[in-house]
N, C-alpha and C positions, 0 to 999 in steps of 0.2 A: 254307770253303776245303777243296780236297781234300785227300790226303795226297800224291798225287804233287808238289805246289806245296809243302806246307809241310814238310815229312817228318818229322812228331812224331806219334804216337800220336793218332787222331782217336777223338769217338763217333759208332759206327758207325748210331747208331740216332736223332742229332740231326738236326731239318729245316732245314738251313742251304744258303743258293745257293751255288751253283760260283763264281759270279762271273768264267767265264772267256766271255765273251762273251754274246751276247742268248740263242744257243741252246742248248740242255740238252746238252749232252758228256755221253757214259755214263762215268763213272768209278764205283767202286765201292773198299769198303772192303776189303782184304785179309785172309785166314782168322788174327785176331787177338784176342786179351783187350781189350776196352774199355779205353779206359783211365781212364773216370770209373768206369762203371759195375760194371766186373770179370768181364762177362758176354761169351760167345762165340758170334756167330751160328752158326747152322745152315751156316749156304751164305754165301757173300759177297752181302748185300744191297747194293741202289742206294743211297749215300750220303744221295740225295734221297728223302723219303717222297712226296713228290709228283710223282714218277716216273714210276709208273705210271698214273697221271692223264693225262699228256703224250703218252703213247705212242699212237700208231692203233691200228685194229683190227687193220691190217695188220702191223702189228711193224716197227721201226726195227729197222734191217742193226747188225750187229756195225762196229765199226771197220776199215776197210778196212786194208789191207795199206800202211803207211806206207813213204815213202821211203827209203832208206840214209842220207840227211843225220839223218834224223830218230831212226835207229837203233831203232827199235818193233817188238817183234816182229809178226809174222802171225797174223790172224784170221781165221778165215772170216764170210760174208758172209751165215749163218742168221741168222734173223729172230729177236726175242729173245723175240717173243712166244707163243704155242702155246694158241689158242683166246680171245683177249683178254686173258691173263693172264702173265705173266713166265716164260718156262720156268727151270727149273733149270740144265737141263743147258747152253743161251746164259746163265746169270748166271756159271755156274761158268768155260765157256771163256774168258768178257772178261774177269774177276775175273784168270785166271790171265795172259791176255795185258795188260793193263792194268797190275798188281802187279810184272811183269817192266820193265817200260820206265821208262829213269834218268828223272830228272826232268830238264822240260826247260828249256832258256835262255832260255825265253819269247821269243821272236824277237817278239811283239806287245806284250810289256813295253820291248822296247827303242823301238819304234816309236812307244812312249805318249810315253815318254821326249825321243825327238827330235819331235816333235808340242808338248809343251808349252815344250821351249826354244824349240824356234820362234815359237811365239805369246810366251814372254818377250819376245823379241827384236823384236815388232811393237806394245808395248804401247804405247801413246800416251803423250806427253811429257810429260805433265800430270801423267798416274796415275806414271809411272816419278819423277818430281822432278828430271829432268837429265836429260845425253845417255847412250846407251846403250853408248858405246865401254870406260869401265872396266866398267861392271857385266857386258857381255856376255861379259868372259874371267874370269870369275868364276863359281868353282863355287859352286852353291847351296846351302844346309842345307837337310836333311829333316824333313819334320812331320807330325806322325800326332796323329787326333784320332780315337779307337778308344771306343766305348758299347759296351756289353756289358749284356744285361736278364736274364742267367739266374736262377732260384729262391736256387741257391746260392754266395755268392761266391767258393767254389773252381771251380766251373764257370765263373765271368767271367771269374778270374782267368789262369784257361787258356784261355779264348773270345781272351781279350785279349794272352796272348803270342803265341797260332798267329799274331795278325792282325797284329802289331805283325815277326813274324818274317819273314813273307811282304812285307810291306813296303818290305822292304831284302832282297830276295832278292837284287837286280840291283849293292848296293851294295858296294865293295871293306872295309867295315868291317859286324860283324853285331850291333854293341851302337847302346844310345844312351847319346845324354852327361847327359841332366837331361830333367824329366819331372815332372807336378802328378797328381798321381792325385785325381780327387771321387769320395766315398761318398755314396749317397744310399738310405734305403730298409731296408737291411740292421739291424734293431735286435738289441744287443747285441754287434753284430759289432766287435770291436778293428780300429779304422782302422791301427793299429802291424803288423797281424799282414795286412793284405790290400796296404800299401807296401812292405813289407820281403819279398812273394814277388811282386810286380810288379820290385822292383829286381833281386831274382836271374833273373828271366827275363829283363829287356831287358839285365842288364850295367850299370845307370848308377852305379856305384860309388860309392852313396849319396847322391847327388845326385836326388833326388826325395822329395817333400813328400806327405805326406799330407791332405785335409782333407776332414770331412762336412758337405756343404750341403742343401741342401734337394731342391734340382734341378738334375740335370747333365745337357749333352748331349756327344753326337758323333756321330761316324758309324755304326750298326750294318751290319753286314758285309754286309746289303743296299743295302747303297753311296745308303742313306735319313736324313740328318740328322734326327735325332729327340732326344728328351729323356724323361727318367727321373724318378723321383721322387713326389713330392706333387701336382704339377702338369705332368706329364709324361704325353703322350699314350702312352710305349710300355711301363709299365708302372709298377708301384708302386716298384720297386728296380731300381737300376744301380749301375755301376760305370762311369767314365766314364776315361781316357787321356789327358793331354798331352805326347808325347814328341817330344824335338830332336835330331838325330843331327847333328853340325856337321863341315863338312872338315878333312878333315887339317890342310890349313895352317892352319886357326886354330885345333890344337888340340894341335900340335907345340911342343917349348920351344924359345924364343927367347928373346933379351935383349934386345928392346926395352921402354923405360921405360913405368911403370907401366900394362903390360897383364896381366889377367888371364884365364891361357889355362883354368881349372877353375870351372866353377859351386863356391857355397859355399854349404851350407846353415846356417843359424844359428836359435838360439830364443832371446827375451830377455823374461824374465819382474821379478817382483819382484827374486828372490832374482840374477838377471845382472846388474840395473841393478848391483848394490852391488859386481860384481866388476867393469862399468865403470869405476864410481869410485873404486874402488880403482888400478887401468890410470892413468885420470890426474891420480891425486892423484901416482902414483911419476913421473910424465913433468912433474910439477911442477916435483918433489925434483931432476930432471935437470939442469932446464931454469936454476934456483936456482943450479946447481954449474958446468955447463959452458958458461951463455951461454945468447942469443937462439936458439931452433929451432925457431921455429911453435908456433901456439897448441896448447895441448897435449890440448885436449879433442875437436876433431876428431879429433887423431893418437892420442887414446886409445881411438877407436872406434872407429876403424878396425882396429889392435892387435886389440883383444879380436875384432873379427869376421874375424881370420887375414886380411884385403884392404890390408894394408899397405902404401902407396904406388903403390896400383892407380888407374886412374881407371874405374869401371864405368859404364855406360849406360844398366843396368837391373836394376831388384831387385824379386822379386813376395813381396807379401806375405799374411799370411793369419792374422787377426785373430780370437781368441776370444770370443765376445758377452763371457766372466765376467771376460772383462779387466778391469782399472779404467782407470776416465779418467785416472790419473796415470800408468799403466804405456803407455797409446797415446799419450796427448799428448807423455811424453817419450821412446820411441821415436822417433815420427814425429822428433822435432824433432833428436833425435840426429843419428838417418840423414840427415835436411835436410843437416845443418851440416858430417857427414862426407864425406857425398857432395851437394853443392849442386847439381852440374850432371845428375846423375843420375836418370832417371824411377823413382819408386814404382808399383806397379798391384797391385790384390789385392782378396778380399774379406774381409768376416766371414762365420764359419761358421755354422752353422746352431744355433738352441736346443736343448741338451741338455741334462738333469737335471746336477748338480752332482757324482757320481760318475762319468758318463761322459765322456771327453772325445774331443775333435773335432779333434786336430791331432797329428801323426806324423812324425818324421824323425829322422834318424841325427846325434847331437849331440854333440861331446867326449867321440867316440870311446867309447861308451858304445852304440853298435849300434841297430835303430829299438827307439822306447820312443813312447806315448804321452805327450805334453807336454799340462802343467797351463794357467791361463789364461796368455794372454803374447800374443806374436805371433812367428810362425815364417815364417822367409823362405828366401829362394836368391838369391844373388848372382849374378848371370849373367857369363857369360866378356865383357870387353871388345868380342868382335869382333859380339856383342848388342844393338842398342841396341831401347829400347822405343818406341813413337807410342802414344801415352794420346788418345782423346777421351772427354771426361765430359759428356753432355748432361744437362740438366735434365727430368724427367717431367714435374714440374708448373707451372703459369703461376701468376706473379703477380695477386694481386687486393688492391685497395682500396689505401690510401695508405700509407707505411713507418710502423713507429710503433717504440716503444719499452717494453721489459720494465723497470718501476721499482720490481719488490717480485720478490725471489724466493729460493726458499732450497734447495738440492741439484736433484732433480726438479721441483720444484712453483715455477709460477710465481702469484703470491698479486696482483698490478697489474699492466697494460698502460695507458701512460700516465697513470696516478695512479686507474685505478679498476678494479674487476672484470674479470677478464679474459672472463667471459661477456657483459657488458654492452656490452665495445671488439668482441668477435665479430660481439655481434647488430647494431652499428651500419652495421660493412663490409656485414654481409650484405643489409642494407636499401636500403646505396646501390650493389650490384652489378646488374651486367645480368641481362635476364631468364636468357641463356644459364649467366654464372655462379652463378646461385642454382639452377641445377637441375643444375649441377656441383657445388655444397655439398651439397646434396641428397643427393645420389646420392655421393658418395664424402668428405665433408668437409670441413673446415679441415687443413693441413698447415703448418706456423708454422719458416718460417728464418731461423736467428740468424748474425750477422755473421761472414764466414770471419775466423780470425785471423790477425792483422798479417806481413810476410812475414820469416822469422829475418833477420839482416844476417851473413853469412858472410866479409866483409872488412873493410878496418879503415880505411873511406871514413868511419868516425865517433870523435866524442872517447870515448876510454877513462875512465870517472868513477871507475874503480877500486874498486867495486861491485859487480862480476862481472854487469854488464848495460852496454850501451850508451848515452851519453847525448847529446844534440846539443841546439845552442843555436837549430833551428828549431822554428818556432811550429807546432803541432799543427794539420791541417785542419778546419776549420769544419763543422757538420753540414751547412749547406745544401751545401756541397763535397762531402763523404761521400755525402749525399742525390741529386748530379746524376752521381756516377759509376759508383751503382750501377749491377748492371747482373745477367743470370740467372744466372750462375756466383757470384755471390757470396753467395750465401747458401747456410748449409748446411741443408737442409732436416730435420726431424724430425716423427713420426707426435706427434700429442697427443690428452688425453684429457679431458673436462672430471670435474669432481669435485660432489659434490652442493650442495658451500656456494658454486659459480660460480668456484672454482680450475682450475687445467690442469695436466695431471700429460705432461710429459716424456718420451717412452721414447727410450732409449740417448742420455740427456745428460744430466749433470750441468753444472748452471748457478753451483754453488757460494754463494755469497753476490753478491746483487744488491741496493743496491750495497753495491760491495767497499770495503776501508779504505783501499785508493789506485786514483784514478782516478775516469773517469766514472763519474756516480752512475747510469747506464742504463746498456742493452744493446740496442744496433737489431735490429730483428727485421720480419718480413717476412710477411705470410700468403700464402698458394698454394693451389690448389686442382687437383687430379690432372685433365690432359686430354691422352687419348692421342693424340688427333687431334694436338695441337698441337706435341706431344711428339714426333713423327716428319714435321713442316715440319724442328722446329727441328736434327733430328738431320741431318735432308739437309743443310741448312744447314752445321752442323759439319763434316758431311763434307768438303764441298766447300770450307773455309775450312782444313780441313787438306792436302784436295790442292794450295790453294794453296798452304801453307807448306812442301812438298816442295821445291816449283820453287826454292826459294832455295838449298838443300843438294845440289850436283851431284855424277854419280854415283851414287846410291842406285838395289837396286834395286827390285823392290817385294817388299812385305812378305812374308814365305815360310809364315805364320801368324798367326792369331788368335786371343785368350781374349778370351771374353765374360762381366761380370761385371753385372746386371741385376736392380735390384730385383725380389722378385716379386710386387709387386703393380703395376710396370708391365710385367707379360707381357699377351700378347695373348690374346683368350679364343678358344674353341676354334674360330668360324669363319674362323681364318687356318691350322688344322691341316689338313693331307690326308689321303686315306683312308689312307694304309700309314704313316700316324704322324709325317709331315715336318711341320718346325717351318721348311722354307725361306723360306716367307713371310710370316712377323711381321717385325715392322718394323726391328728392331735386327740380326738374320738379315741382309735383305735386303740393309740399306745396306753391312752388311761384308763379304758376302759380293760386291762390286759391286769394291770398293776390291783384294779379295785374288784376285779373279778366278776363285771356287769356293767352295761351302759345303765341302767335303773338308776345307779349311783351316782350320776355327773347331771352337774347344772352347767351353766354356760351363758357367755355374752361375747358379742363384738363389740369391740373396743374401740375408739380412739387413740387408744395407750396403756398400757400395762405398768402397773406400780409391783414392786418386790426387788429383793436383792437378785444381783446376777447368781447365775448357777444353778446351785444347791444348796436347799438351807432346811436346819429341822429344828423346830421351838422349842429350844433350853439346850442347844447344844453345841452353842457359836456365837458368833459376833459377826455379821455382814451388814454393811451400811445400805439402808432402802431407798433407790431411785425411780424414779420416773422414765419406764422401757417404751422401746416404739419399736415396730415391727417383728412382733415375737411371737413365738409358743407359751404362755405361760399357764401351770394351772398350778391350784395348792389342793392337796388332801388332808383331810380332816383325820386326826389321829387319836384314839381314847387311851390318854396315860393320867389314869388317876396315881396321885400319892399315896401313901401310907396312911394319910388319916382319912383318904375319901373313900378308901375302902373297906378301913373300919377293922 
């Protein structure tokens, strides 16, 4: 971007496009100190190093003598070139005539502007979920999905305010409200220290999360959705952007009942759980003294996470591999019970040695700090809601069985013998196609989602601090015919030399346990992308049904993309200038959102979200911890009745 659009200190010596139309505009940097570098041209060079590449032999004319509307001063109409090569004395006259002129009101940013409400306004009734009459007098929220590949993450950092500033040139407010920052690439670098000077540039008054994953994308300012990182065509290191700038009216105080007008970020580790339960052991002692007031263990966690008597629609989370399974299992299950109707979406971050950590945000008021393992989220403002699809990567093979020996990671039986010898059986009797998918990418083994919390009190209390009811448990062959692909939770396995399987990211505990079935149903699968992108169109299209039921919506104003990475697509779906537009996860959401400009993204180690399909405030699905999936959420703008005023 130049500097007459963004009006920050630019480097004058970076090769970055103008971005103001197909054709080259001469602008030029004005006689200035770099401001990365500290170094001061000669002469005002061409902003573009590839400038003079573009030029004829004849020389392109100076900028003609602008309008009065336009208020420009006058140029003359010498040629800028003097024997093939850039004169001096035309870089110095433009520099000066160029450097003079305000910036302008973009009259073709507004044009963009009324161009795309228009097309809101013709979106077909399917993709919109209702009629267009509320949503059309409805301002929309803004979203920016900003990459950034420079060497040094202070150079991103800046790459990625100029872009994120220019953005909202045209807008009545110049900050945003909440915002995911991914690192990827950068070693050594404090994710604490690259969140905390993204939030003073956009303004989100600490309402933005830090996390390092593996691979991120967005947009780089060659208006080319690309991705960064390990598996990123546009280079080894980025820095990638999710930012939301939401309207006024839903972000003005009102008194309407339980909305929440402030994102809220929160981190809940070992050492938070114990200040939960501390919250509602005292809303116990209350409850003991002053009478019936609601079970007190949702209302204690909601308490502790400052969303007291909110109802929210969306909360992104963002999971540390060195978590433990008791600090994620009862997270998740908190959050279920605190907020039942509310969507989860997030991922795990990326493997990092044990002294560095992978997650950042500003937490009881203690300023940003790098956070230990745990999982760190943001509570999204009410007028937010999430759309979650989580497709499955891999297909089912061979017939359900059952884990009947296993002990933490290590499964020791699968149906009462070897679990290498129950492997080699399937594989015998699979098709020719599926044994040259085991082949080629393995066995992947999922174990049964768990059962969905009961968040109301439709069951007998045993007074046990669990729920108990006098129905009779379902049958296996019952469990067996309802299966179905969202139901298992998939995990990578590894065989061991004595014909054991060793588990990565699950702990299985004691199988069996000392109450309850003496198994654990489980499931083998086998990675097939082909099939893996039917099933996601599928999804799609089973979520734009479930729009049509919720009238009024209107479509989604953003996307994050959260995608294992070892179902990315390999590199002959990239393009020459580094677009990642046409893989398949890309594709389908960019289809639904009506532009890639819209979508952020990461590779994941793991995917958190309900299976399926889920939309915030309009269900109850319990939030697990996915592995080898499609998953992305869309951002959705349904203010209530009082945010609109």
């Amino acid at each position: 971007r130049c500097a007459l659009k963004v009006g920050v200190p630019l480097h004058w010596c970076a090769a970055m496009p103008c971005g103001w139309g197909s054709a080259l505009r001469p602008f030029w940097a004005p006689h200035a100190r770099c401001h990365w570098c500290q170094e001061t041209p000669a002469v005002p060079l061409p902003f573009h190093r590839r400038a003079s590449a573009v030029i004829p032999p004849g020389g392109l004319p100076l900028p003609a003598q602008p309008t009065s509307a336009e208020g420009a001063p006058a140029a003359s109409a010498a040629p800028m070139t003097s024997g093939g090569s850039v004169s001096t004395a035309a870089l110095a006259a433009a520099a000066a005539a160029w450097s003079t002129w305000p910036r302008p009101k973009t009259a073709t940013g507004a044009r963009r502007s009324r161009a795309s409400h228009a097309s809101d306004t013709r979106l077909a009734r399917h993709s919109r979920g209702g009629s267009s009459d509320r949503s059309s007098t409805l301002s929309s929220p803004k979203f920016a999905s900003i990459l950034s590949t420079q060497d040094s993450w202070r150079a991103a950092v800046a790459e990625i305010s100029a872009e994120a500033k220019y953005q909202l040139r045209s807008c009545p407010k110049s900050t945003w409200d909440f915002g995911v920052v991914f690192v990827s690439g950068y070693d050594g670098v404090p994710v604490a220290e690259v969140t905390q000077a993204l939030n003073e540039a956009l303004g989100t008054k600490e309402a933005i999360v830090g996390a390092v994953v593996e691979s991120c994308s967005g947009m780089l300012t060659t208006g080319v959705l690309s991705r960064a990182g390990s598996k990123g065509p546009a280079g080894r290191r980025g820095i990638s952007l999710l930012a939301v700038q939401l309207p006024d009216e839903a972000t003005a105080n009102h008194a309407a009942d339980g909305v929440l007008t402030k994102p809220v970020p929160f981190f809940l580790g070992k050492q938070e759980l114990l200040g939960v339960s501390q919250t509602i052991m005292r809303l116990q002692g209350q409850l003991r003294v002053r009478g019936a007031g609601g079970n007190p263990t949702p209302r204690g966690w909601r308490e502790y996470l400052g969303a007291h008597e909110t109802r929210p629609k969306g909360i992104l989370l963002f999971i540390d591999p060195l978590a433990s399974k008791y600090v994620v299992n009862h997270v998740l299950d908190g959050l279920d019970l605190a907020f039942p109707e509310t969507v989860k979406f997030g991922c795990v971050t990326a493997d990092l040695p044990p002294a560095t950590d992978g997650l950042a945000a500003s937490v009881g008021g203690k300023g940003f700090q790098s956070l230990g393992a745990g999982i760190a989220g943001l509570i999204l403002p009410t007028c937010v809601s999430l759309h979650t699809v989580v497709s499955p990567g891999s297909v089912r093979i061979g017939p359900e069985l059952r884990v009947t020996l296993a002990d933490g990671q290590v499964v020791k039986e699968i149906n009462g013998e070897t679990p290498v010898k129950a492997l080699a059986e399937v594989s015998r009797e699979a098709t020719p196609l599926e044994q040259l998918l085991v082949g080629r990418n393995g066995f992947l083994l999922g174990l049964e989602v768990p059962p969905q919390i009961e968040t109301d009190r439709s069951k007998v209390w045993d007074g046990s601090e669990s729920w108990g009811s006098s129905e009779r448990a379902p049958s296996y062959a019952t469990l067996q015919k309802q299966a179905s692909g969202s139901d298992w939770l998939v995990r990578s396995i590894e065989p061991l030399p004595d014909g054991q399987l060793v588990i990565r990211r699950e702990d299985l505990k004691k199988v069996p346990p000392r109450v309850g079935p003496a198994w654990l149903r489980c499931q083998l699968h086998v990675q097939d992308l082909r099939w893996a992108r039917k099933e996601l169109e599928v999804m799609v299209q089973r979520y734009l049904a479930a729009r049509m039921f919720i009238p009024g919506l209107q479509r989604p104003f953003g996307g994050l993309l959260c995608a294992c990475s070892n179902t990315a697509s390999d590199e002959s779906t990239v393009g020459q200038d580094g677009s990642i537009a046409n893989e398949m996860d890309v594709a389908e959401l960019a289809e639904v959102l009506g532009g890639t400009n819209l979508i952020a993204g990461a590779l994941t180690t793991g995917e958190v979200g309900p299976p399926g399909i889920a939309m915030g405030g309009s269900g109850k699905k319990r939030t697990t911890r996915q592995g080898h999936t499609v998953s992305f959420c869309m951002f959705s703008y349904e203010p209530t009745t009082g945010e609109v005023g």
